[in-house]
ROFI-489578 format. One line per field, with one value per residue (C-alpha): residue number from 1; residue in three letters; y, z, x. Coordinates in steps of 0.05 Angstrom, whole numbers. Last residue first. Layout:
BEGIN
resi <- [NUM, ...]
resn <- [Ala, ...]
yy <- [Y, ...]
zz <- [Z, ...]
xx <- [X, ...]
REM end
This chain:
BEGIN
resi <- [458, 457, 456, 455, 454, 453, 452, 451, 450, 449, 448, 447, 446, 445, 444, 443, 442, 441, 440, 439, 438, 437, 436, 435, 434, 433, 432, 431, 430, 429, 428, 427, 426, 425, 424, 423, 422, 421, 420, 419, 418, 417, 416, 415, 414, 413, 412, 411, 410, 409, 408, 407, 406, 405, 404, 403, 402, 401, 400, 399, 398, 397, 396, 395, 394, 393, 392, 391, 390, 389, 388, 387, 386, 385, 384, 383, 382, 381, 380, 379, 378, 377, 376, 375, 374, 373, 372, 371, 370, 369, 368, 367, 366, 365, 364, 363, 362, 361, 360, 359, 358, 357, 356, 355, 354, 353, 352, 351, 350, 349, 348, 347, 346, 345, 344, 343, 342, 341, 340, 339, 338, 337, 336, 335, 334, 333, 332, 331, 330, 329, 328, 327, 326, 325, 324, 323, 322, 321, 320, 319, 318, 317, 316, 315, 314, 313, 312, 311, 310, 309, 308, 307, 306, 305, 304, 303, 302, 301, 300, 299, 298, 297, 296, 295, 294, 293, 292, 291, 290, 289, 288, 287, 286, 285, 284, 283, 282, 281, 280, 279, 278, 277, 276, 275, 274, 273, 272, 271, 270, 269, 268, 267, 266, 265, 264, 263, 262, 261, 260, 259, 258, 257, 256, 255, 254, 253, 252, 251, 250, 249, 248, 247, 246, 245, 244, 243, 242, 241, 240, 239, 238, 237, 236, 235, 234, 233, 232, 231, 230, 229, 228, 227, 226, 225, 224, 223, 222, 221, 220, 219, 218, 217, 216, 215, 214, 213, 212, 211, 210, 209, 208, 207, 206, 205, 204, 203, 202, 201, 200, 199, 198, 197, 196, 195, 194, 193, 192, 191, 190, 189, 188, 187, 186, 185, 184, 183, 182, 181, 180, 179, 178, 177, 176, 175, 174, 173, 172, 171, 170, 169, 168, 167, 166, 165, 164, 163, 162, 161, 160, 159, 158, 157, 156, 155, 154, 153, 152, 151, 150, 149, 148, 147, 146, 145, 144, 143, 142, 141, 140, 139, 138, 137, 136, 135, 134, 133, 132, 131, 130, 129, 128, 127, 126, 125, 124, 123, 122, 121, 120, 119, 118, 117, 116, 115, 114, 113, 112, 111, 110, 109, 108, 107, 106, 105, 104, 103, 102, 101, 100, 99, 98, 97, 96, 95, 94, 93, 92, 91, 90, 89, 88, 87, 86, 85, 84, 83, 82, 81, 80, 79, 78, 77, 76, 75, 74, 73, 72, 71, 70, 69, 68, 67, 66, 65, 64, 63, 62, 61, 60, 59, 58, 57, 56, 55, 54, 53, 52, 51, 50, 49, 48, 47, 46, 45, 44, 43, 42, 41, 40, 39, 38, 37, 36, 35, 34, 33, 32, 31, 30, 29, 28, 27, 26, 25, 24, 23, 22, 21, 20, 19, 18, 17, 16, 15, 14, 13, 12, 11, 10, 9, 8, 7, 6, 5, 4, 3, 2, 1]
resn <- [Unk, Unk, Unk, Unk, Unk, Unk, Unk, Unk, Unk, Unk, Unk, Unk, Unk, Unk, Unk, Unk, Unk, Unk, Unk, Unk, Unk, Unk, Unk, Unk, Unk, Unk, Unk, Unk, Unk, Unk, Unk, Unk, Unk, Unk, Unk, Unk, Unk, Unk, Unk, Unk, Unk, Unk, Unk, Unk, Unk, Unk, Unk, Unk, Unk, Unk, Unk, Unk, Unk, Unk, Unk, Unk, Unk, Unk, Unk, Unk, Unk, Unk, Unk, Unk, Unk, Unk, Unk, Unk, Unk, Unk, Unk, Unk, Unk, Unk, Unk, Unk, Unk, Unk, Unk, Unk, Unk, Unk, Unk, Unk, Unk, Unk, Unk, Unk, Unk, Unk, Unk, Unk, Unk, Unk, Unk, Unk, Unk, Unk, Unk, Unk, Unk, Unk, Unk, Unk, Unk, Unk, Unk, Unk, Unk, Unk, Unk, Unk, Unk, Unk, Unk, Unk, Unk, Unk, Unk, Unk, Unk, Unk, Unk, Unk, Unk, Unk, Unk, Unk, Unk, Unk, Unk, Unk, Unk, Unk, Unk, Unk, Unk, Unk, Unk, Unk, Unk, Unk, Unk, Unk, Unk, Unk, Unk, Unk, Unk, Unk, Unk, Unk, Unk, Unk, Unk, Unk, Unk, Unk, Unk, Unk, Unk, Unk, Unk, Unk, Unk, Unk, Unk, Unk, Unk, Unk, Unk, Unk, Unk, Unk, Unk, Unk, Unk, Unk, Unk, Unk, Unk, Unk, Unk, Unk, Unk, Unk, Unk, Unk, Unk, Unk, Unk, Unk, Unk, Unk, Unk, Unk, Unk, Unk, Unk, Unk, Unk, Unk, Unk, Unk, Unk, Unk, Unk, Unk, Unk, Unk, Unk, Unk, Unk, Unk, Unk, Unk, Unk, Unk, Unk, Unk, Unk, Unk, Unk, Unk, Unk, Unk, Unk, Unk, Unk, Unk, Unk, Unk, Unk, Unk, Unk, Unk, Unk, Unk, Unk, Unk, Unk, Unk, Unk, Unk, Unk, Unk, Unk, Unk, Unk, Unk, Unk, Unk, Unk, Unk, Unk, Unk, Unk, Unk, Unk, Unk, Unk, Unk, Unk, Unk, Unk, Unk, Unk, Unk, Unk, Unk, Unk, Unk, Unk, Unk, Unk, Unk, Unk, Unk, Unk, Unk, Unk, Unk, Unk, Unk, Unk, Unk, Unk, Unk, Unk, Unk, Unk, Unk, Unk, Unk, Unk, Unk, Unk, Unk, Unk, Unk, Unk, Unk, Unk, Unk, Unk, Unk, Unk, Unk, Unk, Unk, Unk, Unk, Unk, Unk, Unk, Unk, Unk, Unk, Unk, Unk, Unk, Unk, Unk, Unk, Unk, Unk, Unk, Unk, Unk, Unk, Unk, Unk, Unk, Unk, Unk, Unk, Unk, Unk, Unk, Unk, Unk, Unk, Unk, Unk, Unk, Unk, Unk, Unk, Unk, Unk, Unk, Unk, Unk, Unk, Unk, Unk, Unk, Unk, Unk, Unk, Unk, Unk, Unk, Unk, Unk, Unk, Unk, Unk, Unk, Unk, Unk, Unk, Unk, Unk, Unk, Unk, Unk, Unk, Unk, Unk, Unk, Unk, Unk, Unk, Unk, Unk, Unk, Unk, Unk, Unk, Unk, Unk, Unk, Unk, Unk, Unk, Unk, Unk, Unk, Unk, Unk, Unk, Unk, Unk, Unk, Unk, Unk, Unk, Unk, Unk, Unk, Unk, Unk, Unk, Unk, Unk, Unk, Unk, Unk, Unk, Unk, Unk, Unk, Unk, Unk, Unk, Unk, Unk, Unk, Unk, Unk, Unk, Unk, Unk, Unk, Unk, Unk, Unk, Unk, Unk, Unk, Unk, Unk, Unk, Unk, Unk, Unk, Unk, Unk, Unk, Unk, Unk, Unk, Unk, Unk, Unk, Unk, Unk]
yy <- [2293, 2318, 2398, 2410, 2448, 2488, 2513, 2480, 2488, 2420, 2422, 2409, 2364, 2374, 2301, 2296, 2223, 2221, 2221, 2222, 2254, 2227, 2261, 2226, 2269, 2212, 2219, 2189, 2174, 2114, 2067, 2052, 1987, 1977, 1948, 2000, 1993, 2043, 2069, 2098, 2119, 2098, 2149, 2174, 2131, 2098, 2061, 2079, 2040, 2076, 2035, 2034, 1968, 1957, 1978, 2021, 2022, 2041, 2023, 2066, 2071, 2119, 2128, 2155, 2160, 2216, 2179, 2240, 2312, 2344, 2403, 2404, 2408, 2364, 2302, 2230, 2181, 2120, 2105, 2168, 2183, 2254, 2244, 2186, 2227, 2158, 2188, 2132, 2121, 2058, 2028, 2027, 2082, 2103, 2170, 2138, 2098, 2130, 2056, 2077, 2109, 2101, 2118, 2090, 2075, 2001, 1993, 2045, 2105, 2136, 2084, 2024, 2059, 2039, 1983, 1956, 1993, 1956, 1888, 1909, 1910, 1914, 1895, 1901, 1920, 1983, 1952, 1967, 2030, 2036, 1971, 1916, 1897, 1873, 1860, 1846, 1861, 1836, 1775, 1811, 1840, 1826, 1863, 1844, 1802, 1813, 1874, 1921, 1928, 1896, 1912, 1969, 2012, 2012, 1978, 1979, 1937, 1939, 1895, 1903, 1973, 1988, 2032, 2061, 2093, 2163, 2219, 2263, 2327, 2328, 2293, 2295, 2233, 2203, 2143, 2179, 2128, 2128, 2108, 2117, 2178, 2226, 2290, 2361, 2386, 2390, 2402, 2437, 2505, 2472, 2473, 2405, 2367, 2368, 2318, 2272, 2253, 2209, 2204, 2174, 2143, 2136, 2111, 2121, 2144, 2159, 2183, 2224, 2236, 2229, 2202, 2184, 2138, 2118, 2042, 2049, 1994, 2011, 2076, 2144, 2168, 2242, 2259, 2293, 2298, 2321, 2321, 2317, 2324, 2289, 2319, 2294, 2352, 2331, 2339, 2376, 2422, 2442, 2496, 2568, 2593, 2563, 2514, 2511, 2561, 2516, 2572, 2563, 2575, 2614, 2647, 2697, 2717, 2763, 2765, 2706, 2716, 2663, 2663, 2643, 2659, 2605, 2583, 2516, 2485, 2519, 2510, 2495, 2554, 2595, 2594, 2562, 2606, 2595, 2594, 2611, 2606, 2625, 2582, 2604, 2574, 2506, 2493, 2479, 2544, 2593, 2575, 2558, 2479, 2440, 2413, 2353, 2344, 2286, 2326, 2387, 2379, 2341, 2395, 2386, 2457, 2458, 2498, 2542, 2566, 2608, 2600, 2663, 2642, 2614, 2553, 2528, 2523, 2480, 2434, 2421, 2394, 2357, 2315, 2301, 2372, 2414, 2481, 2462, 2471, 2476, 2428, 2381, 2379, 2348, 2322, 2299, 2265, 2224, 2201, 2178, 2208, 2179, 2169, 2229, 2269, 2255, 2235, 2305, 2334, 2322, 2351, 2408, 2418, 2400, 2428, 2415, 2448, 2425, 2454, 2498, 2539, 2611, 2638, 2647, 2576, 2554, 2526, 2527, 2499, 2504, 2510, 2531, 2544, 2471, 2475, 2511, 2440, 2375, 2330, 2370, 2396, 2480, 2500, 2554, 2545, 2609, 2579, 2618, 2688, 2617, 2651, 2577, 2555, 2504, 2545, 2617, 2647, 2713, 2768, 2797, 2787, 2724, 2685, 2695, 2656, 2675, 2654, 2672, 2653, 2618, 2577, 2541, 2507, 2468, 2401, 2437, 2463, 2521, 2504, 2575, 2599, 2647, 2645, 2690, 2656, 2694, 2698, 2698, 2696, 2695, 2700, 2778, 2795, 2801, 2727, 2695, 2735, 2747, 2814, 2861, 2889, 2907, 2940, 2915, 2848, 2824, 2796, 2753, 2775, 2730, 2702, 2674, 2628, 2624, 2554, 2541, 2512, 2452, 2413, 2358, 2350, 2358]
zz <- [1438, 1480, 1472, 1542, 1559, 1503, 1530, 1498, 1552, 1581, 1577, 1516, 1494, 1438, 1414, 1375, 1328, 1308, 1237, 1259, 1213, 1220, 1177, 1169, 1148, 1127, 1145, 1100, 1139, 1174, 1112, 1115, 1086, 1125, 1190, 1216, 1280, 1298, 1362, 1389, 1458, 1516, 1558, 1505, 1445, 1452, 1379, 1339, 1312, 1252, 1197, 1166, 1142, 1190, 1243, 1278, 1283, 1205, 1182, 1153, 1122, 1060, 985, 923, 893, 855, 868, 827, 825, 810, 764, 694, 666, 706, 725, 731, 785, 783, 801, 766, 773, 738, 710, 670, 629, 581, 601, 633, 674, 703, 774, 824, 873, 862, 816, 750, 775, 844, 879, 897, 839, 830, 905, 939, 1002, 1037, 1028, 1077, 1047, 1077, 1124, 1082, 1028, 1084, 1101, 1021, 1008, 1060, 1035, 966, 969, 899, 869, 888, 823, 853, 921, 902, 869, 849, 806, 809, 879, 862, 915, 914, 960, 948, 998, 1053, 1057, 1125, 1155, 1223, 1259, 1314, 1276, 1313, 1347, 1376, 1446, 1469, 1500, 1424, 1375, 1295, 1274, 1201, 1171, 1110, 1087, 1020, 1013, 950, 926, 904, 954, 935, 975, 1021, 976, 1029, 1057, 994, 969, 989, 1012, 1003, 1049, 997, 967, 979, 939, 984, 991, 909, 917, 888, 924, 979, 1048, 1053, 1017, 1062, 1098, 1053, 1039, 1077, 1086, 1147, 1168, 1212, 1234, 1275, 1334, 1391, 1457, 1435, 1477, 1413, 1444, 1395, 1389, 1324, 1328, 1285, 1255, 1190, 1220, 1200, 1216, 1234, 1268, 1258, 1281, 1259, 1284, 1243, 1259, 1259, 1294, 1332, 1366, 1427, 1465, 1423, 1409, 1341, 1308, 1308, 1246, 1243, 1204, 1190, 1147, 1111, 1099, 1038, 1014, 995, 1034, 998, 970, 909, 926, 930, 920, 910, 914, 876, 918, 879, 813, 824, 876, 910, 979, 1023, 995, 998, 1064, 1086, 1091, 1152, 1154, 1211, 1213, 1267, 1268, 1309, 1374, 1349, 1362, 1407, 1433, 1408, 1347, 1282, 1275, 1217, 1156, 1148, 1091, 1120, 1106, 1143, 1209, 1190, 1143, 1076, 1066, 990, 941, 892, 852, 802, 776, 752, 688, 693, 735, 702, 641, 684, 708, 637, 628, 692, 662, 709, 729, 794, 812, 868, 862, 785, 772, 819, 774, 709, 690, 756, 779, 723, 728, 802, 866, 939, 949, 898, 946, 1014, 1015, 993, 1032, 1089, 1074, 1052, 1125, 1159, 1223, 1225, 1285, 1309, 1345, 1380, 1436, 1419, 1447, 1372, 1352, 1333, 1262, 1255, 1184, 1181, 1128, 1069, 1000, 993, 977, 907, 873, 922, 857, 812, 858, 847, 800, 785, 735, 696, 617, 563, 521, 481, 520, 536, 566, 601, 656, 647, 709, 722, 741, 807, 811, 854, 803, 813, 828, 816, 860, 861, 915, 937, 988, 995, 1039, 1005, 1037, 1104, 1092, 1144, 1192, 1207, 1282, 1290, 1316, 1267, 1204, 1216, 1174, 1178, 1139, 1155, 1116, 1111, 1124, 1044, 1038, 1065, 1014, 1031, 969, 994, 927, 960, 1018, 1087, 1093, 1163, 1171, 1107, 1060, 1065, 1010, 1023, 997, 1033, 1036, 1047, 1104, 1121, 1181, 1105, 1109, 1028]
xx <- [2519, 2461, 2438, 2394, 2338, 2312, 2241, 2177, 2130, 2142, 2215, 2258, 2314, 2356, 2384, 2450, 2472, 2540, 2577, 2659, 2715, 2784, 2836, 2897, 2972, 3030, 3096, 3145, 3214, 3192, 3181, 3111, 3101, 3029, 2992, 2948, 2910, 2849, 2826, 2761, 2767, 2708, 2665, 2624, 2640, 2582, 2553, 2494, 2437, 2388, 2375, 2445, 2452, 2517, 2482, 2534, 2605, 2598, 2680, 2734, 2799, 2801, 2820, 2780, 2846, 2890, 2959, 2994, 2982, 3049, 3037, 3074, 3008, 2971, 3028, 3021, 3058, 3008, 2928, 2914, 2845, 2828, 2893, 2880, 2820, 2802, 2722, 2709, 2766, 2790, 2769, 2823, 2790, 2720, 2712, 2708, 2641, 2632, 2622, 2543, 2534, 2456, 2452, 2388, 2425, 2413, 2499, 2504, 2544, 2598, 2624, 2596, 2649, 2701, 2681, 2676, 2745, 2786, 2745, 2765, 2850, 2862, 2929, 2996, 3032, 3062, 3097, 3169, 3158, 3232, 3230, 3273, 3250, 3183, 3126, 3059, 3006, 2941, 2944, 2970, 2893, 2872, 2817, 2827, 2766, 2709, 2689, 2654, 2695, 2757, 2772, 2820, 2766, 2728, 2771, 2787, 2836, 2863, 2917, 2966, 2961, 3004, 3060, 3058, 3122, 3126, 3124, 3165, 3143, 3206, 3262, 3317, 3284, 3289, 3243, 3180, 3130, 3063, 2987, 2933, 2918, 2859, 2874, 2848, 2919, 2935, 3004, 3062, 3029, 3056, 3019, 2979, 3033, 3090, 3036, 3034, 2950, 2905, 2822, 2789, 2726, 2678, 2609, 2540, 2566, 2520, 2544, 2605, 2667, 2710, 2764, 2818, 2881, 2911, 2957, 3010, 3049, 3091, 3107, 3091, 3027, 3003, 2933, 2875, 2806, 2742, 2666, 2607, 2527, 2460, 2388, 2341, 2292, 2262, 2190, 2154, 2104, 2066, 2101, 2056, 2023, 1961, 1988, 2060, 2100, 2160, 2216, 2256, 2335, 2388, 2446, 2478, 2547, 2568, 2637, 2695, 2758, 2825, 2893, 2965, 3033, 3059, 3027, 2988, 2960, 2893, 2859, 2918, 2958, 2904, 2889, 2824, 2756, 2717, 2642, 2601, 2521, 2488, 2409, 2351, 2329, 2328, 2258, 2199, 2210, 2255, 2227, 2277, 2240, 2288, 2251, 2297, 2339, 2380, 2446, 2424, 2455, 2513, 2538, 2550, 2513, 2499, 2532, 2501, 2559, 2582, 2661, 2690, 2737, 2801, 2789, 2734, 2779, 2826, 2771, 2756, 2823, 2815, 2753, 2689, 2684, 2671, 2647, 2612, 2539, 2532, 2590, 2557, 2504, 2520, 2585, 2605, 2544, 2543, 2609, 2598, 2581, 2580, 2651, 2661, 2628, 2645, 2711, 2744, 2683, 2709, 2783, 2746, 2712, 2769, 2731, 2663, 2628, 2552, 2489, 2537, 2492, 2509, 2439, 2409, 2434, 2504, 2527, 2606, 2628, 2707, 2764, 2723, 2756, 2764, 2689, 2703, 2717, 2716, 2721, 2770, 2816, 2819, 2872, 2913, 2964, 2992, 3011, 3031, 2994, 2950, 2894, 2880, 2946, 2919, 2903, 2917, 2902, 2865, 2910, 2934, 2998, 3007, 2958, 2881, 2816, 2752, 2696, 2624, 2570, 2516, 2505, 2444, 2389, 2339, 2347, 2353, 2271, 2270, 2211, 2181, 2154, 2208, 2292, 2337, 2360, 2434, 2498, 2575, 2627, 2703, 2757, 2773, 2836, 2864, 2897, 2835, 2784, 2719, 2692, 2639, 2596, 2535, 2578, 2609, 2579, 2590, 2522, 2519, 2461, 2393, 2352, 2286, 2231, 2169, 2130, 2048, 2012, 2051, 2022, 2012, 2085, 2100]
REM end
């Protein structure tokens, strides 16, 4: 413990737009935002700490509690929840702001980010031990199913930017934050579950969790600037077999990115699991909207700042991995691994100086076999959960750390300059292909001589 600690407070605070003790946030019943408030005072609260709780339950069209692998043995109702991103596909957007509505940081696609977050960074272990207490989440899909019926508990960590480095984070007016408004938005239902149709989700019992770190003397020390991380999100469609992706992040300090894929008739189908990661597919039929069923593998990768290569001086080439066989639909299945696409990419997430045990996700990393003989759970191939299409369940992504490369601290300018990306793949033309871009940048809050909040730098 920080030795300017005096002692710690633990606390447990109600959302702000809670109606009654028993208010119930629900997206298909007008109600899918909540909010709450650690009001500005001279307390650190303790980010790695910081928790969500909540319960879930989810429900078929009518009403009742779904039968997921046909338990009850009364016949099957699927509702599921994707096993690896669990009950945080429920939210659509983090917004933190302070006391005077300064945004400290927005995450938009906040499921979608978590989709490569955790099980990029978490392996079996992970899976069958604590995640499932803080997101509801399961190592086998069968036992995701039985979640799935029952009210699911949680005490779910804030994956924002913000709080990720577990920082004790200064709430003053002065030589602080200003306080911290917290926003979450819940995502439709039919983006957030796959299953029966018309299926949707509650959650009740909500509170934000967490610790206060009292300094000594009672008053924060003074500063000069407040460091901090955050997220931003972007999204875009591909569809041809060479497509450059344009952004402008207008950030000052990027420290990587990365994106995640799935077929875009899938994010609204109840058919559909919309937080999967596959790789880049074809559907064979144009007229077949949500068959997407052929992989179509990426070729070359150029990332580029202004229209320059960078940071790489090079494409990542991987033409020699693909394989192709016309006597069988999925003309490019037997390609095999592409690793240096995967190495950047996992480098995006995780630098490869991180402690993690699991650093390649075990059962949950792309390509690599299950461990638990569950093929569903990573089903490199067309496989079905319960009748449920759910196929191509990778650990999948582009990415690359436009910073330091071991992570120690450099960041790249993207302020004035656009981020692009090349792909080089066997897109067909008629299978277009949603990509979430998610950023991890570097923020400074600046502050005058007698501690006022002068300026929030991106």
């Amino acid at each position: 413990m920080n030795s300017k600690i005096a002692s710690v407070r633990k606390f447990e605070i109600a959302p702000d737009n809670q109606t009654s003790g028993n208010a119930t946030w629900s997206y298909r019943n007008g109600n899918p935002i909540i909010t709450f408030t650690i009001a500005p005072q001279e307390y650190y609260v303790r980010s790695k700490n910081l928790r969500l709780c909540f319960d879930v339950n989810l429900f078929v069209s009518d009403g009742l509690k779904p039968n997921n692998n046909n338990q009850s043995g009364a016949g099957e109702q699927k509702v599921r929840l994707n096993s690896r991103v669990g009950v945080a596909s429920l939210f659509s957007q983090v917004e933190i702001n302070n006391a005077m509505n300064q945004n400290l940081e927005t995450i938009r696609n906040y499921g979608r980010l978590l989709s490569s977050l955790l099980p990029a960074g978490s392996g079996w272990n992970e899976y069958t031990t604590y995640l499932s207490n803080e997101f509801g989440v399961s190592a086998n899909e069968q036992v995701q199913g039985r979640y799935c019926n029952r009210t699911i508990s949680v005490s779910m960590p804030i994956m924002a930017g913000i709080f990720l480095q577990g920082a004790d984070i200064p709430l003053s007016s002065n030589n602080g934050v200003g306080g911290l408004n917290l926003k979450f938005s819940l995502q439709s239902s039919i983006q957030a579950l796959f299953g029966v149709t018309n299926s949707f989700y509650e959650i009740n019992n909500v509170s934000l969790m967490g610790e206060y770190a009292i300094p000594m003397g009672g008053k924060l020390p003074n500063i000069s600037s407040y460091p901090f991380s955050g997220f931003s999100s972007f999204y875009s469609v591909i569809n041809n077999n060479d497509q450059t992706v344009q952004i402008n992040p207008a950030l000052g300090a990027v420290v990587s990115t990365f994106a995640n894929f799935i077929p875009t008739p899938h994010i609204s189908s109840y058919s559909q699991d919309a937080m999967k990661t596959t790789p880049l597919l074809n559907r064979a039929d144009a007229n077949a909207s949500t068959v997407y069923n052929q992989l179509a593998p990426i070729s070359k990768i150029s990332f580029m700042r202004g229209g320059v290569q960078f940071p790489l001086q090079f494409q990542i080439d991987e033409n020699e991995v693909i394989q192709t066989d016309n006597t069988v639909a999925n003309v490019y299945g037997g390609s095999k691994f592409d690793a240096q696409r995967q190495y950047y990419y996992a480098m995006s997430i995780r630098p490869r100086t991180s402690s993690a045990t699991d650093q390649l996700a075990g059962q949950n990393s792309e390509a690599l076999p299950t461990a638990n003989s569950d093929s569903q759970h990573n089903a490199l191939t067309l496989a079905t959960i319960n009748t449920t299409a759910n196929y191509f369940q990778n650990v999948y992504g582009v990415g690359i750390r436009v910073g330091d490369m071991l992570g120690v601290g450099n960041t790249a300018n993207f302020k004035q300059e656009s981020f692009s990306y090349r792909l080089q793949s066997k897109l067909n033309g008629m299978s277009p292909m949603s990509a979430y871009q998610f950023f991890l940048y570097r923020s400074v809050i600046n502050y005058d001589a007698n501690g006022g909040l002068v300026s929030i730098v991106n």
